[in-house]
N, C-alpha and C positions, 0 to 999 in steps of 0.2 A: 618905588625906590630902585636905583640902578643895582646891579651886582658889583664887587669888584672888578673884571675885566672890563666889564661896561664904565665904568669911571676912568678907567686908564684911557678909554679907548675915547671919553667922551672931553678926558683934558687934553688927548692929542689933537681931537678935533680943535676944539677952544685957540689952540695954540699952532694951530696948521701946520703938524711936526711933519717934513718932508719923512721921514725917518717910516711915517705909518701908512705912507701911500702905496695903496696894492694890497696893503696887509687886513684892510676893512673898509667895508662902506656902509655911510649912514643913511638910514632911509627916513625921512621928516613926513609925519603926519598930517600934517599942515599944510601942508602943499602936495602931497603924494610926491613927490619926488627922491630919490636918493642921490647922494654926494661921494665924491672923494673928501678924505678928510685933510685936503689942503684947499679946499673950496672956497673963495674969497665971497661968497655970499654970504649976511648976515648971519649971525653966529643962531640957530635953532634954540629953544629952551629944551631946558633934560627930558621932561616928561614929553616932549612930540618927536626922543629921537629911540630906534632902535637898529641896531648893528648886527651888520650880517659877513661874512668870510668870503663871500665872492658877488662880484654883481648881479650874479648867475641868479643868486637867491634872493636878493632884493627885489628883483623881478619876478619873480615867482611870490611875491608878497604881496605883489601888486603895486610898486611903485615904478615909477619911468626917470631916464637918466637926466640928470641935471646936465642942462644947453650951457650951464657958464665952466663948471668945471672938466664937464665931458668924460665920463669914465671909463669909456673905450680907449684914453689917451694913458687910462692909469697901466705901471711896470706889473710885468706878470711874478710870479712866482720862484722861486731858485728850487729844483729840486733838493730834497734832502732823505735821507735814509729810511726805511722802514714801509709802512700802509700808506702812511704819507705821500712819500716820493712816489708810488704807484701812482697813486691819483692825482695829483701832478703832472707826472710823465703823460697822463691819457690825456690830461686836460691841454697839455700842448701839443699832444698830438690831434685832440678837436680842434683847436685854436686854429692848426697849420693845414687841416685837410676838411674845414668847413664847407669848399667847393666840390665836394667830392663825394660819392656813393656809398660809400663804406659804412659797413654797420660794426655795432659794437664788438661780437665775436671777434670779428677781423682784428679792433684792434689790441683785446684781449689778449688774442694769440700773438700778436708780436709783441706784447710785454710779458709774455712767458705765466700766461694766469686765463682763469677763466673767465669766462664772462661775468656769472654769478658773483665771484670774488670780485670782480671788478666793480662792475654795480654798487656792492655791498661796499667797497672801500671808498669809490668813488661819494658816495651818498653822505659816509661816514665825515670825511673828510668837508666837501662843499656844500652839503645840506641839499642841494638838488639830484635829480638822475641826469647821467653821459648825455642823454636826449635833451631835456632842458637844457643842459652847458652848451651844447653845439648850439641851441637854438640861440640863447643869446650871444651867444659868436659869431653867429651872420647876423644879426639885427645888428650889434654896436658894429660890427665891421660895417654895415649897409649907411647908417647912421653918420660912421665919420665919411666917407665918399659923398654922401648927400653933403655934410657940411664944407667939405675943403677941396671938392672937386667940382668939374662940370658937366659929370656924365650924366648920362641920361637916366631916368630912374630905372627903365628897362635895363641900360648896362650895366646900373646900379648893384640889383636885385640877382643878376647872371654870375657879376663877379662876386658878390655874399653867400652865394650859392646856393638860392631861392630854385625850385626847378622852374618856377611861373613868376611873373609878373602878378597873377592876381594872388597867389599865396601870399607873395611878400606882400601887398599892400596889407591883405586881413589881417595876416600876424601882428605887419608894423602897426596899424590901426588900433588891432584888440590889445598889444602890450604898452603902445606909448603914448594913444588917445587923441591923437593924427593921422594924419596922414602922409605917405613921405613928402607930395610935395606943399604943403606946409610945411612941415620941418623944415625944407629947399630954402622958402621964403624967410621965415626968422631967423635964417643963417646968413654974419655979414662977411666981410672980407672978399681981397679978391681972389680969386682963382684963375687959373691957367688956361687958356682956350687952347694952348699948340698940342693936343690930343695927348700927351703926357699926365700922369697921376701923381699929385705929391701929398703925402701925409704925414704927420708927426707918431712918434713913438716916444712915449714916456719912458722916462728912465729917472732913479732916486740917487740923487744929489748926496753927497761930490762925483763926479765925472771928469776922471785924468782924460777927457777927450785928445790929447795931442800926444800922451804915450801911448794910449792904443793905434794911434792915427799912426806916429810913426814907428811901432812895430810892425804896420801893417804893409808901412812904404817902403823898409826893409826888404820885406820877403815879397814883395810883388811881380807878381809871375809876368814877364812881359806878353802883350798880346793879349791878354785875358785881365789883368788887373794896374790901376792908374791912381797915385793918390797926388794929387795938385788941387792947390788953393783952399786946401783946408777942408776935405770932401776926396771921400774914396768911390771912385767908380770901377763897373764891371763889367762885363759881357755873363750874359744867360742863355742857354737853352734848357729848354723846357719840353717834356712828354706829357702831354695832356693826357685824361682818362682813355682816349680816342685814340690813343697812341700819333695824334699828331705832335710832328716838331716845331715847336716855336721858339723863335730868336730872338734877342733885345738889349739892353743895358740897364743899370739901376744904377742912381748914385744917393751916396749918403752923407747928406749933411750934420751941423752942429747946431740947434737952436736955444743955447746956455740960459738963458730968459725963458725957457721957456720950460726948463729942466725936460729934454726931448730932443731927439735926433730928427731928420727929417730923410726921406726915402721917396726919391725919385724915380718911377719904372715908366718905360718906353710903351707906348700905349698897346704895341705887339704883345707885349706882356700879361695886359687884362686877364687874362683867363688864371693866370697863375699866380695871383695877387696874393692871397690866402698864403702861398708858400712860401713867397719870394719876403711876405713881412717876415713869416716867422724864422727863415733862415740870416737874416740880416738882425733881428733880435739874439739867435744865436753870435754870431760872429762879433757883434759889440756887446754880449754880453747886460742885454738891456732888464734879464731876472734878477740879477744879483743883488742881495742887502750888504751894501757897501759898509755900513755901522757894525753889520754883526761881525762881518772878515776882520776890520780893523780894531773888531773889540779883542778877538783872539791875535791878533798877528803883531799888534803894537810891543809885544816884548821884543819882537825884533830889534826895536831901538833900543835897546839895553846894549845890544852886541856893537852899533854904531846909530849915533842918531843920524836920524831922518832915512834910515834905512828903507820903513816901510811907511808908504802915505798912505791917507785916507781916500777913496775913491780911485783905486786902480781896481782895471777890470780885465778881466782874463780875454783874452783874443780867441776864439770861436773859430768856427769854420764855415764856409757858406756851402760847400761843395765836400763832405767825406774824403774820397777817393782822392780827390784832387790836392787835396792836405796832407794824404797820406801819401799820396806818392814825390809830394814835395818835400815830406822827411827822409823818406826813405832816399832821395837826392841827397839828399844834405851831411849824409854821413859821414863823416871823417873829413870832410871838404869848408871851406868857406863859405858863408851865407852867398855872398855875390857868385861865386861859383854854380853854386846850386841853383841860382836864377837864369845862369848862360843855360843850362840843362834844361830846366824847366819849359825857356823858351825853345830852345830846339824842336821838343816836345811837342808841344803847344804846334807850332809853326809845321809839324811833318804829319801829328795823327789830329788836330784839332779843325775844327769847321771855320773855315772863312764867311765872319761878317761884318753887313756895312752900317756903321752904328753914327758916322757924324763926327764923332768924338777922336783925337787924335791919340795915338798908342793903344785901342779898343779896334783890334782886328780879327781874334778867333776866341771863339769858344773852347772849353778845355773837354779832352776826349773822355770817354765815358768808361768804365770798369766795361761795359760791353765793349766797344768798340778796340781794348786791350784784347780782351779775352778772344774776338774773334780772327788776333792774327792768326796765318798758318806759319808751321813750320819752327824753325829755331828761333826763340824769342832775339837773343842774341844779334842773328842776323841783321831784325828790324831796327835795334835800339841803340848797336853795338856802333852805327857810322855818329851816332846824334852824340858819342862821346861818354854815351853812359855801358860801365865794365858788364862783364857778362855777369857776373853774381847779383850784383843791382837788377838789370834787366828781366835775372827768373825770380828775384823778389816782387817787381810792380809784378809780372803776367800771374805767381801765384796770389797774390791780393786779388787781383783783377777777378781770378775765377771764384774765389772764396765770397767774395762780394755780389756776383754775379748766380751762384750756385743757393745766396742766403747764408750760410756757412759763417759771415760775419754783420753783424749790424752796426755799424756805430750812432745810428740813430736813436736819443733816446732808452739805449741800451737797460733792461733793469738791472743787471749785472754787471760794471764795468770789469772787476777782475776777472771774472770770466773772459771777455773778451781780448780782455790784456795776454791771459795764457794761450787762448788762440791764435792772436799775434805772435806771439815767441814762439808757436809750434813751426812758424813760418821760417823757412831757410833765410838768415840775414836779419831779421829781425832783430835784435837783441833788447835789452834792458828799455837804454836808452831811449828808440824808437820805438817802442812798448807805451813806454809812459809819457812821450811829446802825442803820440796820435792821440790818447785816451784824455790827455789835457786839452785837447783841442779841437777834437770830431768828435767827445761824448760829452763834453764839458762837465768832466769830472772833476770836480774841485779839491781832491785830495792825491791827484799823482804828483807824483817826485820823480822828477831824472837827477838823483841825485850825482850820478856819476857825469851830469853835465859841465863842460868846463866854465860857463861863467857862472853855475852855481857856486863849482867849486874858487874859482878865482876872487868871488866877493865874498867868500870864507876861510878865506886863505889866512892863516895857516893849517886851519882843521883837515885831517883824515877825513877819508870817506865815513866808515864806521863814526865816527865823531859828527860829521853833517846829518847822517840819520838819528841817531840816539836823539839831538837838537831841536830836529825835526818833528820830533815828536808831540811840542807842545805848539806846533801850529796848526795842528789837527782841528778840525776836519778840512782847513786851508791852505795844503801843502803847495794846490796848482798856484794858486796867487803871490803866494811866501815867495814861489819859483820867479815869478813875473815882477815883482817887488825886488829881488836880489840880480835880478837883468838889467832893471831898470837903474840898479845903483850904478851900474858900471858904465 
């Protein structure tokens, strides 16, 4: 006999509710296989199905991923408050540093906990250990490259962040009962030969794709950022472990059929695959449960209909520093304003490169590469148009960032970090809670004293927008994005 949650879980399967994708996967006895539960293969009977909280664990049960629905393609997780969010937060930080050396302490310390505790929440939470998660983090990342690309299985295994070649085969072998190149062979479609990588990223439907898009086209940084024909492209440098620099572009598409964005990186890239998913997941906001924001936020339309839609997603950031020193531009000025600046910027401390793509000419400069001006900040920033108070704003970020002093990564703290921001000369309110909405992707700041907040509640006081405010909780950033979007 199932349990209750197990019945919920097993009539959402039944009913391939977009709504539960990411949120569990079934693993079928009958076949050893597990599933997403919008899986279009034949519906399983109850007694051969049982349900697990990450694919992490399904695999640790000893099942392998289903070839139709592909669970590597499924939306990852929204953080949320408490032991939770912890384990969460690590698990994206496995997710995005699968290529990489780090052990668990390490990541420990940057979520402000210790290992033990982490372990222990981690375990609580996903049923597996850090170690397991990572592992199948590079299997299904290794997994979708064998299916939707052309690399080589060696490049395969380099970019899933196998240290060998012969590793990944055993692993792939002993978890999914092949080999990768079988896998290779029962995968159809075409793929790409021009040394390019594209892959899909699940995201749970509805998906305001063209209000993100053009929020995005809005604020694009000339030089560094391009959004035409429906598809936002970028320029990237990257610091590998080895402290080399690598150069390139990604672009991202819309695949609405397919409920999934699609992420195109320049084959320079390869090495920083792992990152470059997870921050393009950041920036469209591909964790979010769409259902639960619009379950809290629909009173919005009390105050005017159609205020707040179903499937708006909050706009992310691909680059911290670089978002942040785009608000802090942006103070008191015009959006377009703020962009001649940006590009200034761009075009004086930024890296020239050659990417093919027209408007994609430099990279954006680095919180080091600030930090390392001499002399009076003023001096360097002050001909590019941007005032002298702004200019010891970016150099003191630059060093805060540069020093550790601030993370907006995955922060476990966001208000904390918000008060370290306001300790900043210049900083105020406002640009306190646009960074934290955007480089932490904190889902409950409010710039309330924003003027299009205030202008699509017009006539309300400030003190009256917050009181209001209150019953949008824990979804103030999106309230904010939805009251933008009215105007």
């Amino acid at each position: 006999m199932m349990k209750g949650e197990e019945r919920i879980w097993y009539a959402a399967l039944k009913a391939k509710d977009a709504r539960f994708d990411g949120r569990f996967f079934v693993g079928v006895s009958s076949t050893g296989i597990y599933c997403r539960p919008v899986c279009t293969a034949k519906l399983p009977k109850e007694e051969n199905c049982s349900f697990y909280e990450s694919a992490a664990a399904a695999e640790q049960a000893g099942f392998r991923p289903c070839l139709l629905c592909r669970p590597e393609l499924a939306p990852g997780s929204a953080p949320i408050d408490g032991t939770s969010a912890l384990a969460r937060k690590a698990a994206r930080l496995l997710e995005e540093n699968c290529g990489s050396e780090q052990n668990i302490a390490q990541y420990a310390l940057r979520l402000g906990c210790s290992d033990r505790h982490l372990r222990r929440a981690f375990s609580d939470e996903f049923k597996v250990s850090p170690v397991q998660y990572l592992q199948t983090c590079r299997l299904l990342l290794a997994k979708n490259l064998l299916t939707d690309t052309d690399l080589s299985v060696t490049d395969v295994a380099m970019a899933a962040g196998f240290g060998s070649l012969r590793r990944f085969n055993d692993l792939f072998k002993q978890q999914y009962r092949l080999p990768p190149t079988a896998l290779r062979k029962q995968a159809s479609g075409t793929k790409s030969n021009d040394g390019n990588v594209t892959l899909m990223l699940g995201y749970r439907p509805p998906y305001q794709w063209h209000q993100i898009l053009g929020f995005l086209a809005v604020r694009a940084i000339p030089g560094v950022e391009v959004v035409s024909d429906d598809s936002y492209m970028r320029t990237v440098h990257y610091v590998t472990e080895g402290k080399k620099h690598i150069y390139g572009w990604l672009q991202v598409g819309h695949r609405p059929g397919k409920s999934a964005l699609t992420i195109t990186v320049s084959s320079a890239l390869l090495p920083a695959l792992p990152h470059l998913i997870a921050r393009v997941r950041n920036l469209f906001d591909l964790y979010c449960y769409p259902d639960a924001v619009y379950e809290t936020l629909s009173v919005m339309n009390n105050i005017r209909t159609g205020l707040c839609v179903p499937g708006v997603r909050l706009p992310g950031c691909f680059e911290p520093f670089e978002m942040a020193v785009r608000a802090i531009l942006g103070q008191q000025i015009t959006v377009k304003a703020a962009g001649t600046l940006a590009g200034r910027f761009v075009k004086t401390y930024g890296t020239p490169v050659e990417t093919g793509m027209e408007g994609l000419t430099h990279t954006y400069p680095s919180a080091h590469d600030i930090a390392a001006l001499s002399g009076d900040i003023s001096n360097h920033l002050g001909p590019l148009g941007i005032t002298r108070a702004r200019a010891k704003t970016i150099y003191y970020l630059a060093h805060k960032i540069v020093d550790g002093e601030i993370d907006f990564t995955l922060c476990s703290q966001p208000e904390e970090e918000i008060k370290k921001l306001l300790s900043i000369p210049g900083i105020g309110a406002w640009t306190a809670q646009y960074i934290a909405m955007r480089t932490m992707g904190w889902p409950d700041a409010f710039p309330h004293t924003d003027y299009g907040v205030k202008k699509a509640l017009a006539p309300l006081s400030e003190n009256e927008i917050l009181k209001m405010a209150e019953a949008w909780r824990p979804w103030r950033s999106y309230a904010t994005v939805n009251l933008w979007n009215s105007l």
